[in-house]
DRENBAFI-659306 format. One record per residue (C-alpha): x, z, y; residue in three letters. Coordinates in steps of 0.02 Angstrom, whole numbers, plus 32768, in hexadecimal, padded with zeros to 4 digits. Example, Ala and Ser with C-alpha at 12.3 -4.5 7.8 and 13.67 -1.06 7.14 Angstrom:
// residues 2
826781867F1FALA 82AC81657FCBSER 
END
This chain:
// residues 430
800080008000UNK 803C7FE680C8UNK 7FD47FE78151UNK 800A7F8C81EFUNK 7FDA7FB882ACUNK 80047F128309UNK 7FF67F2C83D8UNK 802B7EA7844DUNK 80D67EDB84B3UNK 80A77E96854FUNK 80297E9E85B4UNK 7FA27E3D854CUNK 7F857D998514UNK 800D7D6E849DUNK 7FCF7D218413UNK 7FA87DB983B2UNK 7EF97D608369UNK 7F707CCD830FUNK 7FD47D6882B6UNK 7F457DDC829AUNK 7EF37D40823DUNK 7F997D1D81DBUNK 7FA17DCA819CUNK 7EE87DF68182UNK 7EFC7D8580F1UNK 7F627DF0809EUNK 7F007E8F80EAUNK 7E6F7EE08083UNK 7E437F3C8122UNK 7E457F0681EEUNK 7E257F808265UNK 7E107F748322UNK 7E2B801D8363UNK 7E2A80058432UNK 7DE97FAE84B8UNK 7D447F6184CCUNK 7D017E9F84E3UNK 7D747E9A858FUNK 7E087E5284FDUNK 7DF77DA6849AUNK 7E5B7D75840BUNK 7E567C9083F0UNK 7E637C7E8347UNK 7E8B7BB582FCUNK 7E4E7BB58246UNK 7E497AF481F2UNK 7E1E7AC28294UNK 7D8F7B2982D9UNK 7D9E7B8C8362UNK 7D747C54836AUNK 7D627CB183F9UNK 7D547D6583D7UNK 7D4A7DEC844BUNK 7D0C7E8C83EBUNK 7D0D7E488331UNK 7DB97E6982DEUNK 7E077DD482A5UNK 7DFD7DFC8204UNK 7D347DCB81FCUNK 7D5F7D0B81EEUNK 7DB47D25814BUNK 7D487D5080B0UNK 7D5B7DE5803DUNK 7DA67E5280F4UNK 7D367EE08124UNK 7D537EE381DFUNK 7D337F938243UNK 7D1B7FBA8304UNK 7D6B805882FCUNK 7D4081018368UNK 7DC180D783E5UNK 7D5C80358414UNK 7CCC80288497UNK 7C437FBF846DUNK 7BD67F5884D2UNK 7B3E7F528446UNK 7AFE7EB98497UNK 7B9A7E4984A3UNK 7BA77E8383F4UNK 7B147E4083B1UNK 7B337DA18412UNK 7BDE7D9383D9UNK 7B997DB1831DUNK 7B187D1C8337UNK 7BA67C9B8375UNK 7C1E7CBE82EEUNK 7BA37CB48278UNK 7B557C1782B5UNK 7C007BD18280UNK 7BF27C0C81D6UNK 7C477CA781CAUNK 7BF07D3A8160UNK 7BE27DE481C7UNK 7B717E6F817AUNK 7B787F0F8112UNK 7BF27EDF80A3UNK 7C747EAB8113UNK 7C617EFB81BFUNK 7C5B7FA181FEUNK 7C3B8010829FUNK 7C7680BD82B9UNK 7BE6812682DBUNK 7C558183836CUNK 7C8280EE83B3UNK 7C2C80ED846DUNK 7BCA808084C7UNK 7BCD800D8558UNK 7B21800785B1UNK 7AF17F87863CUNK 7B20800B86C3UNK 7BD2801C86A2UNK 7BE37F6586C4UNK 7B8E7F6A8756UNK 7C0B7FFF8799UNK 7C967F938756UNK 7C4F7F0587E5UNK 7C2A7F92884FUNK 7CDA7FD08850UNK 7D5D7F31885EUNK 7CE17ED088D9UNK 7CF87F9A8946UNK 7DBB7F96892AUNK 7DDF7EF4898FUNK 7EA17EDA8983UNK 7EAF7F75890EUNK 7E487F378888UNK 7E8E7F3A87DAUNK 7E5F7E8F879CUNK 7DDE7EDD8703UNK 7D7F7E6186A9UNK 7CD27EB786F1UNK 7C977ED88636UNK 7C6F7F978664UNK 7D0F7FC485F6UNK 7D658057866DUNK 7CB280A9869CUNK 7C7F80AC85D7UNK 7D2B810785AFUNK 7D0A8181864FUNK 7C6981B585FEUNK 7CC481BF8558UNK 7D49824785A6UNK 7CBE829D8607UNK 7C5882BA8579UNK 7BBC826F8599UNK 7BC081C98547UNK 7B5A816284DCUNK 7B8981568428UNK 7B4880E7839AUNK 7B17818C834BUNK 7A9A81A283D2UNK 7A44811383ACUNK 79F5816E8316UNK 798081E38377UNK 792481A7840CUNK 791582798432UNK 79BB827A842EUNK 79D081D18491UNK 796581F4852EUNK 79D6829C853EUNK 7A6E823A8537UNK 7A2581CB85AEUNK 79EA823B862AUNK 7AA082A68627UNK 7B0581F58640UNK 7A8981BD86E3UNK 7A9B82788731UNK 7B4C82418749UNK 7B2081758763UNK 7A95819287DEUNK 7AFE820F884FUNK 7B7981878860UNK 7B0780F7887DUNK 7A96813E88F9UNK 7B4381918953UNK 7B7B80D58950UNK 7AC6808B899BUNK 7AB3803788F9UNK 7A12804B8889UNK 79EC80C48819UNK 79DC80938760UNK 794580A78702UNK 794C810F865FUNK 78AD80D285F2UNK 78CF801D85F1UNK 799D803D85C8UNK 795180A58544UNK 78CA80238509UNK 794A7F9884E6UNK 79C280218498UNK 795B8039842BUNK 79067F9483F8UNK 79CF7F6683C4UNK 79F2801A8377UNK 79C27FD282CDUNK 7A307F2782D4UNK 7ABA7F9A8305UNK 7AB180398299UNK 7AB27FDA81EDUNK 7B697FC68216UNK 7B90806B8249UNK 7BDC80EB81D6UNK 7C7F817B81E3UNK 7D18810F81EEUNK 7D8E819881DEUNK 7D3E819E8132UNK 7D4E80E080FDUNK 7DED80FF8136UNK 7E0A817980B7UNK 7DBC811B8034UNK 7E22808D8042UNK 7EC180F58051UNK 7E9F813C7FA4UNK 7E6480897F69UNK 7F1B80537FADUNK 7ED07FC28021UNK 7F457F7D8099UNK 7F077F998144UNK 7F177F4881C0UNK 7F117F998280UNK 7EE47F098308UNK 7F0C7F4583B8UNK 7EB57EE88454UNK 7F257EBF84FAUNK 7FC97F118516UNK 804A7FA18522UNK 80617F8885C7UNK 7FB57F9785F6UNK 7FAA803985A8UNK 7F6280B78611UNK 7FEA814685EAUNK 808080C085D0UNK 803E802B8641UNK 80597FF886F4UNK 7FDE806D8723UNK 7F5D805E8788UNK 7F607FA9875AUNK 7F3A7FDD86A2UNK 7EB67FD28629UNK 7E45807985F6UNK 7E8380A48547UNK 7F2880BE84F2UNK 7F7A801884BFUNK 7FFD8062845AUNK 8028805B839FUNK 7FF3811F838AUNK 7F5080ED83B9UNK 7F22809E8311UNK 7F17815682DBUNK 7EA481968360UNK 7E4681118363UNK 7E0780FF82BAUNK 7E2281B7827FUNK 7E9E81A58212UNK 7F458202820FUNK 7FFA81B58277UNK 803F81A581C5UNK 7FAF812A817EUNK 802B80AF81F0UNK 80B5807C819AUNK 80F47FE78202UNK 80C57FBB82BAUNK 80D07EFB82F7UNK 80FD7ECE839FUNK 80A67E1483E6UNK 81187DD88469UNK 811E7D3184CAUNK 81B47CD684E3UNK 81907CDC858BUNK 81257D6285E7UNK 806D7D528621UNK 7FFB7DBF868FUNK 7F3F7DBC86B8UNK 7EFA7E32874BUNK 7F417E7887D5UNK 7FF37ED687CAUNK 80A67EEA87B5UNK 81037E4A876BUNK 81B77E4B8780UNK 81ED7DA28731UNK 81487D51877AUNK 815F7C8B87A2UNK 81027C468842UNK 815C7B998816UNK 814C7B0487BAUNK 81987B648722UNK 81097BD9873EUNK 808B7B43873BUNK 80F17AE786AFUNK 80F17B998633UNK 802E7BA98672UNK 7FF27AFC8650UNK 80517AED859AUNK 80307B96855EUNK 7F817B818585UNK 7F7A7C1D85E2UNK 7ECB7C4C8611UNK 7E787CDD85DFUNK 7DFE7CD0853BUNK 7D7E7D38858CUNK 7D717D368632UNK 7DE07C768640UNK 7E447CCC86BCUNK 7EE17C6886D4UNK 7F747CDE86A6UNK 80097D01870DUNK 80B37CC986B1UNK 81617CF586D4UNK 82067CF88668UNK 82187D6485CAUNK 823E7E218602UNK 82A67E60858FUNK 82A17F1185F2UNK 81F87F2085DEUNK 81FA7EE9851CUNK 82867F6F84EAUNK 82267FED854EUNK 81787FC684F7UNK 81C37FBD844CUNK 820D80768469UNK 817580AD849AUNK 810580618404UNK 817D80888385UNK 81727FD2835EUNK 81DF7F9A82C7UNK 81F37EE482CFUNK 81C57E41835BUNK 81567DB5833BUNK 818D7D3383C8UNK 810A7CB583FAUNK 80EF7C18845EUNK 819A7BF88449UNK 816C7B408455UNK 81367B5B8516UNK 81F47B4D8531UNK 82257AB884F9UNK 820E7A5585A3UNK 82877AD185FDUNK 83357A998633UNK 835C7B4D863CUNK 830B7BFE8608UNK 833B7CAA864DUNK 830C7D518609UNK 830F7DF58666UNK 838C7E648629UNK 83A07EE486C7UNK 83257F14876CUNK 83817F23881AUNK 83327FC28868UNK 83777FBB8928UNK 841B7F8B88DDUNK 841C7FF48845UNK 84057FBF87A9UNK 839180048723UNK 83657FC8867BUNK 82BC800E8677UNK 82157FF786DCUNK 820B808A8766UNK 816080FC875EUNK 812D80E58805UNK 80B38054883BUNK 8125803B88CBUNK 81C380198878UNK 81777FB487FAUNK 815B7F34887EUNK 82097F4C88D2UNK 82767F24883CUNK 82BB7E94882AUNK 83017E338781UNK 83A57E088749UNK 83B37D7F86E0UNK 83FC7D378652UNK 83FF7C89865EUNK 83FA7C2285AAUNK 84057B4F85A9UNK 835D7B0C8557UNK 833A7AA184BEUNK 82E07A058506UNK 82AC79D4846CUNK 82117A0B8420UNK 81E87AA883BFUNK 812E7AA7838FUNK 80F47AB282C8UNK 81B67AC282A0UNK 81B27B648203UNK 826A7B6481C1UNK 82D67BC2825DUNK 83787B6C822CUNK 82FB7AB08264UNK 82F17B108312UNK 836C7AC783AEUNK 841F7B2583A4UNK 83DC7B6B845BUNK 83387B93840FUNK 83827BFE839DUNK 84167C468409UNK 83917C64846BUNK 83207CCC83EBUNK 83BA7D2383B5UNK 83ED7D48846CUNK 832F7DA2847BUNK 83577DFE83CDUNK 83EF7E3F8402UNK 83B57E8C84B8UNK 831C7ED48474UNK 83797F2983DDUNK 82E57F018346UNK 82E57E7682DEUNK 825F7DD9830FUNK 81FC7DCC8250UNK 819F7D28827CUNK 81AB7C9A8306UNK 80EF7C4C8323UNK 81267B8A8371UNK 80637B5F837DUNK 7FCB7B9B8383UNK 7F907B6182DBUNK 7FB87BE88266UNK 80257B9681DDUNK 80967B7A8265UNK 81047C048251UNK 81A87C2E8222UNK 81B87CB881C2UNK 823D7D4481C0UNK 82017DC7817AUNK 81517DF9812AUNK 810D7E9B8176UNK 809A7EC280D1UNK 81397E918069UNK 81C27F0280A8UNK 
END
């Protein structure tokens, strides 16, 4: 048996649905165990297209059973619609295969309207969230008056929830001139999904348990990035939950050593969506060219990303932090225009140098990179799978990143189609 916790060592958007896919095949088990719908995963499989945003990847394969773990917050509604679309493309999703913690909690219309309420308020401070009601849902969670899929089971027990959350809602939207919400009808359409929603929903800390002693591998699915980790991230320009490997464990209710091997996604370049810090950002053709090849829009919201040269600062500073064990590099093929490719090795913090990202918001915007600069391949990359068919500056390259971040890189993805892969070293192998 090994479970596997794989988290993306950026800030998001790396390609973790292509290696999720690849290893829920060998997975019994796929768990998503943070975030909410505010995260999308693209998966290519025999040439249809998924776009999944709460689903773990894992429910496109058959024989998985696929879990939305505790950690998670649910939108009920984008659930259900997300259900109907992938199954409209012929993938099976019911008792047998999916799951829903019953602690996992709730996002309800008016946390996305306090989302909107909140960046359009902020003006030039705004944090660039995806307005899915993601950070209000996780304030209820910590303040202890959320909605859980539990509560779904009494409508006694609803309308108190209800009326506890709205106390606190209310105060806040009146205070703000905006209009109070309305309890019964919230309630009404709570209930008239309850049943479509509890018939997944059972104690995932058990399952867990269950398959532990069954030895099923597991695998953990984390949704955006370490770096927008809201203990670890470029705070305030973070996401609400706990990106981080350690999180599996929390998030599911399962103990830290269930994980035996933690995966780190990481572009071979870097890529930001929202407002924040960037150090190695590109406002340049480069920028454009890396934007434009790699496709880089967000699959939720179609936000075009920011992109900038690999950080290799940042990347041996997340992998410390996640305990991650080994690299899968993707998009390597986004390179192969590029006379020339740099990677930040150092920050210049007025005239000092640091190798690690400062705390404060305010010298996170001050540093400045140094660079290593590396000559590029101009030659073409994409569906190569043996790494001794790569460039020589391809893989001086790749062995250049290897080196500065200090773990070994255990796959190289060179498309997004995901045969196209060179393998290192197998995770569920080792």
């Amino acid at each position: 048996m090994r479970n596997i916790v794989v988290v993306g060592s950026q800030w998001g958007d790396e390609g973790k649905g292509k290696i999720v896919d690849w290893l829920s095949e060998q997975a019994d088990v796929v768990i998503r165990f943070q975030g909410g719908h505010n995260a999308g995963h693209t998966l290519v499989i025999d040439g249809i297209t998924y776009k999944l945003r709460l689903l773990p990847s894992g429910i496109v394969r058959k024989n998985k059973i696929s879990i939305i773990g505790n950690g998670v917050v649910v939108d009920p509604w984008a659930l259900l619609d997300e259900i109907r679309e992938i199954k409209s493309k012929g993938v099976q999703v019911d008792v047998e295969n999916f799951i829903i913690s019953e602690s996992a909690n709730l996002i309800l219309p008016f946390h996305r309207e306090m989302d909107e309420i909140r960046e359009d308020a902020a003006g030039k401070g705004k944090i660039g969230t995806t307005r899915r009601g993601i950070g209000p849902a996780y304030e209820d969670k910590v303040g202890r008056r959320s909605i859980r899929v539990m509560d779904l089971r009494s409508e006694k027990n609803l309308d108190q929830r209800l009326e506890l959350v709205l106390l606190h809602h209310n105060a806040i939207r009146k205070g703000l001139g905006k209009k109070i919400f309305e309890k019964n009808q919230l309630k009404k359409d709570l209930l008239k999904i309850a049943p479509e929603i509890l018939k997944f929903s059972q104690p995932v800390w058990l399952k867990i348990d269950q398959f532990k002693k069954q030895k099923k591998k597991i695998l953990f699915e984390g949704a955006q990035g370490i770096l927008l980790d809201v203990d670890h991230g470029t705070y305030p320009f973070v996401t609400s939950s706990n990106t981080v490997a350690s999180s599996a464990a929390t998030g599911t209710g399962c103990g830290p050593n269930s994980i035996n091997y933690v995966l780190g996604i990481t572009k071979a370049y870097t890529t930001r969506v929202g407002e924040g810090p960037f150090p190695t950002e590109l406002k340049d053709g480069i920028g454009e060219l890396l934007g434009k090849k790699g496709k880089e829009f967000g699959t939720v919201t179609s936000r075009k990303r920011r992109c900038g040269w690999f950080d290799g600062v940042l990347v041996k500073q997340t992998i410390k932090i996640s305990g991650i064990d080994s690299i899968a590099l993707t998009k390597l093929d986004v390179l192969d225009e590029l006379d020339e490719i740099k990677m930040c090795i150092q920050y210049d913090l007025d005239g000092k140098k640091i190798d690690y990202l400062p705390a404060t918001i305010e010298d996170q915007l001050k540093i400045k990179p140094v660079y290593k600069t590396f000559p590029g391949w101009k030659t073409s990359t994409s569906g190569i799978k043996n790494i001794e068919e790569l460039p020589e500056n391809a893989k001086n390259y790749i062995y250049a990143v290897e080196n500065f971040i200090e773990i070994k890189i255990s796959s190289i993805s060179t498309s997004p189609e995901r045969e196209d892969t060179i393998l290192v070293e197998n995770p569920f192998e080792i």
